[in-house]
C-alpha positions in Angstrom: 122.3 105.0 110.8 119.5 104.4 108.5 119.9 105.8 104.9 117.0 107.3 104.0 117.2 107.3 100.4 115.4 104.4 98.2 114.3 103.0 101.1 117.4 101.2 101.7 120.7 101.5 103.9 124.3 100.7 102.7 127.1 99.8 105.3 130.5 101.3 105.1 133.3 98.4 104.8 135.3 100.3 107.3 133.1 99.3 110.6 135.4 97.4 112.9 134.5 93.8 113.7 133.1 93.2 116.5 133.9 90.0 118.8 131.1 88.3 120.7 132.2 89.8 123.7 131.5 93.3 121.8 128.1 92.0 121.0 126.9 90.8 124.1 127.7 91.8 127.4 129.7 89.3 129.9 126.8 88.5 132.2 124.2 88.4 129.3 123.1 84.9 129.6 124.2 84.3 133.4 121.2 84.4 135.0 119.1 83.4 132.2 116.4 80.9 133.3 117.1 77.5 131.5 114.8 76.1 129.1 112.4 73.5 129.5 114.2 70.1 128.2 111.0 68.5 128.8 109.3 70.4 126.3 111.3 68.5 123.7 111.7 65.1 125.4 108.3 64.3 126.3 105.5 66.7 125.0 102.6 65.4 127.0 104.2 65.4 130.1 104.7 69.4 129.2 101.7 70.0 128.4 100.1 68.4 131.3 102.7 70.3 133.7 100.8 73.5 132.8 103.7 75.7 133.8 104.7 77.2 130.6 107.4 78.2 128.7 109.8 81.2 130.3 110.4 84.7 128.9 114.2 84.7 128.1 115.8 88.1 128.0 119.6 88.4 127.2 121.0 92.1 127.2 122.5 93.2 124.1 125.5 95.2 124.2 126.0 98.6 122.9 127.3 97.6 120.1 124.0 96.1 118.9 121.6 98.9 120.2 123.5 101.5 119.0 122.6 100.4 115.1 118.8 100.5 116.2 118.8 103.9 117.2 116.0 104.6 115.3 113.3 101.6 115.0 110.6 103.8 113.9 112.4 104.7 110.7 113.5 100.8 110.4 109.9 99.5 110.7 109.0 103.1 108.4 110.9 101.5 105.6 110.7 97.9 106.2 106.3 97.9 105.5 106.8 100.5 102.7 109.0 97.9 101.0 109.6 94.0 102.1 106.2 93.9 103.6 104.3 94.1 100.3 105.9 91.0 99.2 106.4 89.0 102.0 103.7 90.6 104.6 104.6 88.0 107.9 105.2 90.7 110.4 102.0 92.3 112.3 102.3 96.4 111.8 99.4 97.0 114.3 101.2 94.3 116.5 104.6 96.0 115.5 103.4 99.5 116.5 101.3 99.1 119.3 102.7 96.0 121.4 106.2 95.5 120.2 107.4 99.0 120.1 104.3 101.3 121.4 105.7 103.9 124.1 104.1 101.7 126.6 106.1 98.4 125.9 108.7 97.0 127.8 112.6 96.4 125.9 112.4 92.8 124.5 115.5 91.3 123.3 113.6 88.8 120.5 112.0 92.4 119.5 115.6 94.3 119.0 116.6 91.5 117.4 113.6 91.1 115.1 114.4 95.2 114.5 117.8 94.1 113.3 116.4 91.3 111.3 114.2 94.3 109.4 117.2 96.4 109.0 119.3 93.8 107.3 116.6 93.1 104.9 116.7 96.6 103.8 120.4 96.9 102.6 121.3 97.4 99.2 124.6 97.1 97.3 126.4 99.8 95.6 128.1 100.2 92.5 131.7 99.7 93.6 132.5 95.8 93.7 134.2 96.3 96.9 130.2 97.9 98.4 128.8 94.8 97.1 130.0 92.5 99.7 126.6 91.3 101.7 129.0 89.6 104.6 129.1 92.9 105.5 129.5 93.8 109.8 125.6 94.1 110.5 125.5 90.6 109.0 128.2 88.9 111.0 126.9 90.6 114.1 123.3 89.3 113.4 124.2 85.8 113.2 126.6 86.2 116.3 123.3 87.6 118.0 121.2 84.6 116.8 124.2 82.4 117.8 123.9 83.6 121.7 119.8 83.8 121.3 119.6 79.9 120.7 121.9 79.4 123.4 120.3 81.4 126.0 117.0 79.4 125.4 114.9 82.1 123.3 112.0 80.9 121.9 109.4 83.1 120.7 107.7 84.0 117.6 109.3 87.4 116.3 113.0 85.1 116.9 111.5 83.5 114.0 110.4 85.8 112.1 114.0 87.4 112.4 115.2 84.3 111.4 113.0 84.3 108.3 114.2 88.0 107.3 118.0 86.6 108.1 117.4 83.6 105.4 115.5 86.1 103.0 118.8 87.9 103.2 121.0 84.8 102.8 119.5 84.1 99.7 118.7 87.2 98.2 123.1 87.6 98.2 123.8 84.2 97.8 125.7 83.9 100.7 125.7 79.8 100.7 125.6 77.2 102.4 124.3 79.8 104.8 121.0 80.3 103.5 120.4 76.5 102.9 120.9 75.9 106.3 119.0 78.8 107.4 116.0 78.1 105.9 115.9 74.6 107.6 116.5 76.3 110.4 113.3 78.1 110.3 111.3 75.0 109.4 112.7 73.2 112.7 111.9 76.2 114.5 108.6 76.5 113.1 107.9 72.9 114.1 108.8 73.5 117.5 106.4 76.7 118.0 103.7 74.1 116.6 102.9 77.1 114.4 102.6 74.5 111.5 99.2 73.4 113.2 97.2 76.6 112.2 95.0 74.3 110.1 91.2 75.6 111.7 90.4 78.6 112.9 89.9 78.4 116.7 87.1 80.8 117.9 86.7 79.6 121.4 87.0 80.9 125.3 90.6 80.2 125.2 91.8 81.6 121.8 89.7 84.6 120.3 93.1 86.3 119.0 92.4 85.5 115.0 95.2 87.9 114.8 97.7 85.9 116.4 96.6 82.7 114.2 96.6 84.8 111.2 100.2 86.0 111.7 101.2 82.2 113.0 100.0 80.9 109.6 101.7 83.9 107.4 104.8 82.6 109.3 104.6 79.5 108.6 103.9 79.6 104.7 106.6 82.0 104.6 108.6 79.2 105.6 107.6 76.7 103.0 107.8 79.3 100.4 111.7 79.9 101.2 111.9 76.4 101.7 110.6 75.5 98.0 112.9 78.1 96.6 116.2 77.8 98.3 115.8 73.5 98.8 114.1 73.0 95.8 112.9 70.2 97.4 110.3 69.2 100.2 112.4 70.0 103.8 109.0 71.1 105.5 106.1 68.8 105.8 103.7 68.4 102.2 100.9 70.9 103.4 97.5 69.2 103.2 95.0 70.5 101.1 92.9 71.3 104.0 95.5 73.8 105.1 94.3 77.5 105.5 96.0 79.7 103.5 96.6 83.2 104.5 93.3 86.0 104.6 93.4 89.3 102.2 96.6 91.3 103.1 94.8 94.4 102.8 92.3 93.0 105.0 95.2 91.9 107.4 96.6 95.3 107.2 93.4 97.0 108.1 92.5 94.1 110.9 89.7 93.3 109.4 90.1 89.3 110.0 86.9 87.8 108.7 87.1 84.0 109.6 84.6 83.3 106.4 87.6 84.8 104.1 90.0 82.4 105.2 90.0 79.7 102.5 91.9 76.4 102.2 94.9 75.7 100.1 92.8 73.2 97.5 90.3 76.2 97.2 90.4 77.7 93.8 92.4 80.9 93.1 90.4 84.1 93.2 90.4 87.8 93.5 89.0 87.3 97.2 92.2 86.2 97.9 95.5 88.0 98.5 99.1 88.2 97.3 100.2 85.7 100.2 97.8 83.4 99.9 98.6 82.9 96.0 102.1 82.9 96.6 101.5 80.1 99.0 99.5 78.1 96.7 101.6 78.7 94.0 104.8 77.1 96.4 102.2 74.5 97.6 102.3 73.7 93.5 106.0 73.9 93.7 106.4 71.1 96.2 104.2 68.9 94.3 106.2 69.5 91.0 109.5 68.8 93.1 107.7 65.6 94.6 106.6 64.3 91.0 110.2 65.0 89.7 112.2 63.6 91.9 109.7 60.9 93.3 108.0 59.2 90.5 105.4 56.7 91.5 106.8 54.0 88.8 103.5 53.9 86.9 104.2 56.1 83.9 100.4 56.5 83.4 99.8 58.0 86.9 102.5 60.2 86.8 101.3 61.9 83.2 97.9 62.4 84.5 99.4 63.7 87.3 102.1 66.2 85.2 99.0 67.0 83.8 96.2 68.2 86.4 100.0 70.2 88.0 99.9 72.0 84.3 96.4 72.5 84.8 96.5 74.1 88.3 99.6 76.3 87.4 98.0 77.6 84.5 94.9 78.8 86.4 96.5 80.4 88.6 98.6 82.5 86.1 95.1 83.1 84.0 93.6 84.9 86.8 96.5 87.1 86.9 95.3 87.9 83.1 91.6 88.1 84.0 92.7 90.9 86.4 94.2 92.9 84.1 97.4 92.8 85.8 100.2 91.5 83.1 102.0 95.1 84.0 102.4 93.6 87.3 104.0 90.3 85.9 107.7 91.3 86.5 107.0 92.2 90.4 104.9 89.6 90.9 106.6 86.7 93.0 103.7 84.1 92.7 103.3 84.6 88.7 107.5 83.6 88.9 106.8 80.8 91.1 104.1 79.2 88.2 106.1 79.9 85.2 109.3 78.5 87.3 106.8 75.0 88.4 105.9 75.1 84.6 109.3 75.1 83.3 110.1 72.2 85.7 107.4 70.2 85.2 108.3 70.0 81.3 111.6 69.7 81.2 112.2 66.7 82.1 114.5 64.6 79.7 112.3 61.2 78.9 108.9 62.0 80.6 107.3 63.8 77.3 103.8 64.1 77.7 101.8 63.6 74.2 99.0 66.1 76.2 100.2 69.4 76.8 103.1 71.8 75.8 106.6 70.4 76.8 110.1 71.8 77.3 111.3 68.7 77.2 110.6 67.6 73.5 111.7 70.9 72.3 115.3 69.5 74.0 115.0 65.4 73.7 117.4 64.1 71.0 115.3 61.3 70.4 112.9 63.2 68.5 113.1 63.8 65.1 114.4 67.9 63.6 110.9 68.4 62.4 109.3 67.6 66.2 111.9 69.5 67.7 110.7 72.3 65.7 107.9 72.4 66.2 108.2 72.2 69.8 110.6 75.1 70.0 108.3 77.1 68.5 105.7 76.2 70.8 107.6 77.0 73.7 108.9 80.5 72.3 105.4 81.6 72.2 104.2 80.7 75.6 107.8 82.7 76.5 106.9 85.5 74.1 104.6 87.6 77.1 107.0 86.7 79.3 109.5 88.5 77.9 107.5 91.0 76.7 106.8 92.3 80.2 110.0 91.5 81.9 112.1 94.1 81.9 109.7 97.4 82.3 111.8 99.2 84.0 109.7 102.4 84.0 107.4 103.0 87.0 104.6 100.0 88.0 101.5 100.4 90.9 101.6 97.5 93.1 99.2 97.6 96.2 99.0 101.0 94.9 102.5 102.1 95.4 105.4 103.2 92.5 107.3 100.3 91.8 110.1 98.7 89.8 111.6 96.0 88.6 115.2 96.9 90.5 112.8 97.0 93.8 110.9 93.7 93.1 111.0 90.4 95.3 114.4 88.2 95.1 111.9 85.4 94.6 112.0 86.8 91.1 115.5 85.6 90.1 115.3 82.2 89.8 112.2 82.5 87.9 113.7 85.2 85.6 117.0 82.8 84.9 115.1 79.5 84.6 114.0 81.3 81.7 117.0 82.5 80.4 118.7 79.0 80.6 115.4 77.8 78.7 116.3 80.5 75.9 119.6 79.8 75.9 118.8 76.1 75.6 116.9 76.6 72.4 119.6 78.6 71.1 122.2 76.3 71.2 119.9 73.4 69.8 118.6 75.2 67.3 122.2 76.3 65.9 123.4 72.6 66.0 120.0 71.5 64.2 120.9 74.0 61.5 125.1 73.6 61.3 125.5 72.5 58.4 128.9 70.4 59.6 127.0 68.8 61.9 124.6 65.4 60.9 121.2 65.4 60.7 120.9 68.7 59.9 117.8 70.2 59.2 117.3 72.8 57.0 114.2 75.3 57.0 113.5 79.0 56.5 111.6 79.5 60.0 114.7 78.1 62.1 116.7 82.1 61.4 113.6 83.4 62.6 112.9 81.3 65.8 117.3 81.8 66.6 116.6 85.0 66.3 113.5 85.1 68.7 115.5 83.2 71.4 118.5 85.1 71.7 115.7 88.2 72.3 114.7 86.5 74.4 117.8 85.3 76.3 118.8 89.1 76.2 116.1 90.3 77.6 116.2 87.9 80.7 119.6 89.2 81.3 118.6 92.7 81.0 116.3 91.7 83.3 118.9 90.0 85.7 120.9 93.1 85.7 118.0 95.1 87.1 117.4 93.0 89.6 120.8 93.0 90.5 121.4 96.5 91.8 119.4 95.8 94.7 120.2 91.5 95.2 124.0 89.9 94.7 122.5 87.2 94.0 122.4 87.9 90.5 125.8 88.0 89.6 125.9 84.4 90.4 123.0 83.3 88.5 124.9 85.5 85.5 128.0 84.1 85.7 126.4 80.7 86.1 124.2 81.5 82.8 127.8 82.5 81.3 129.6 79.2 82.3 126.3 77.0 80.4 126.8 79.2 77.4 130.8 78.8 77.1 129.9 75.1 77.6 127.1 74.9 75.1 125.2 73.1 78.1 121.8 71.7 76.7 
């Protein structure tokens, strides 16, 4: 059963594992209509068929339906929590089609249930409760396992799948997540839900509903994607792409098709948590894109590094023109700029001479003095960062109590990008002033800015640990901060 405590559940270690046959019945897939190869081999001919894609139902054993016992606490939990910061699943579809009194059992659905209850577990203090490979996970991915192979294809399968990679990476459970994740971007492909680029108000299509929670789907998916691949799996969204409306408005189903703005539009209040995230991961991709595929022509890329710094930054002004730096630590699209930011200017040999970089604070061809200065630079556009990280006391978000130990996992790259930049500037800064060591460089002001990064560096792992009683995750990233540290790693 559901814990009902903290909005979380923790599994006992002592369930007994279950073997496929446990998890799905014998006949289960037996008379299961088989899908459409056609669909995949030749499109057109598909389409032109007009026959449609079949409803696959496989029946879940006990075993399964016996942890869903009850979905209305589940889905209770789930929009109380997850859905504030990643907001893909319909509740008034979740309520009064998927599991109304009316509805008919739907094995996607169950599964999609399942999906929402995994989401929701939290680790507990004992090492040995802090395992996230738990039985409910293993029985999950044997479900998905028998799912693909039956032929299901639907859109709550994906979102299930979406929830399962959110999971995967929030407990570090690797190379499952990175696989996952382009899982969901194949998938996504397939359910053409990547084509939600106009709104289609015609005789056929007047569900704006449906296209609304298509398109949340399917930036959810470049979002992970961004994060977990650090790299462009999914296709480059154009800037013509329509980004997710308001989520209150969402929420309320008050889908207004002149509130749905493109992804080049510029950030404002009108728009929602969602649709920031997803520009600030459609930001995200272009950093990755300019790192790891420079054009050649050193001029183009600058101007380029430069109009990303410029974009970033707005969007993480308006987030100060709000009023909102409280919300900083919580918020996962302010984590995804500052973590585009860091990229874009750390980058050993591509110093730009036009705004603030990383990377001359840590280049070794510039001289002490530069480096100074640059570190000093850098330590105060970290200062507010640091300042606000690690409130721990209680935050409104969407006008709920929050805290930090509750926030998005998409925080905990961000949060240890930073530490490895403070930890960085640390270790430079102490070899710059060793006096054994040549070229040293002796000023008052290099005590003060040591002293200002191991603050800092402390605070980000105060911060880590937070996060880390509800995401495993974290004790990776902190031993992996440890490891650079022993090493001296610049």
């Amino acid at each position: 059963m559901l814990a009902l405590k903290d909005q979380v559940c923790r599994y006992s270690e002592q369930h007994k594992s279950a073997s496929t046959a446990d998890i799905f019945t014998a006949d289960a897939i037996e008379n299961v209509p088989n899908f459409p190869s056609v669909y995949f081999l030749d499109r057109d001919v598909f389409d032109n068929s007009k026959i449609g894609l079949p409803s696959i139902e496989i029946r879940l054993a006990p075993v399964v339906l016996e942890a869903l016992q009850d979905t209305t606490d589940i889905s209770t939990k789930y929009f109380s929590w997850v859905h504030l910061w990643m907001p893909i699943i319909s509740m008034a579809r979740w309520k009064n089609e998927l599991t109304g009194p009316l509805s008919r059992p739907r094995a996607d659905v169950n599964i999609l249930a399942l999906s929402m209850k995994l989401v929701l577990w939290a680790p507990g203090e004992d090492p040995h409760s802090r395992n996230p490979r738990h039985h409910e996970y293993l029985t999950l991915k044997s479900v998905f396992l028998r799912a693909e192979t039956a032929g299901m294809f639907s859109l709550q399968l994906l979102q299930a799948l979406i929830l399962l990679t959110i999971y995967e990476y929030s407990h570090a459970i690797y190379p499952a997540a990175y696989v996952s994740v382009g899982t969901c971007v194949r998938y996504g492909l397939a359910l053409g839900i990547d084509k939600q680029r106009q709104v289609e108000i015609d005789a056929k299509n007047l569900d704006l509903e449906e296209q609304e929670e298509k398109r949340r789907v399917w930036w959810a998916i470049i979002i992970l994607d961004r994060i977990i691949s650090r790299s462009a799996t999914s296709p480059e969204p154009r800037p013509d792409d329509l980004l997710p409306v308001h989520d209150k408005d969402w929420d309320d189903g008050n889908i207004n098709a002149d509130r749905i703005y493109p992804v080049s539009a510029p950030a404002s209040t009108n728009m929602g948590m969602l649709a920031r995230l997803a520009q600030s991961a459609y930001l995200l991709g272009r950093v990755y894109r300019w790192q790891f595929h420079p054009t050649g022509n050193a001029q183009f890329d600058g101007e380029e590094q430069f109009q990303l710094d410029r974009a970033l930054r707005a969007l993480l002004n308006l987030t100060y023109l709000e009023g909102a730096t409280r919300l900083m630590p919580i918020c996962p699209q302010t984590a995804l700029c500052f973590s585009a930011l860091i990229i874009l200017h750390s980058q050993p040999g591509r110093i730009s001479p036009v705004v603030p970089n990383f990377g001359a604070a840590m280049s070794l061809q510039t001289t002490p003095y530069q480096r100074h200065a640059a570190i000093a630079e850098v330590l105060q556009f970290l200062r507010p960062i640091a300042q606000e990280s690690t409130r721990s006391t209680a935050m409104f978000f969407r006008k709920k109590p929050w805290s930090i130990e509750k926030s998005s996992p998409l925080l905990i790259h961000w949060t240890y990008l930073i530490a490895v930049t403070y930890l960085r500037i640390k270790i430079l800064l102490r070899a710059m002033s060793d006096p054994k060591s040549a070229g040293t460089y002796h000023d008052q002001g290099v005590t003060e800015l040591v002293a200002q990064a191991e603050h800092g560096l402390d605070t980000m792992k105060q911060k880590l640990r937070l996060l880390g009683k509800q995401w495993v995750s974290v004790d990776e990233n902190l031993r992996a901060l440890e490891a650079r540290e022993v090493a001296s790693m610049l």
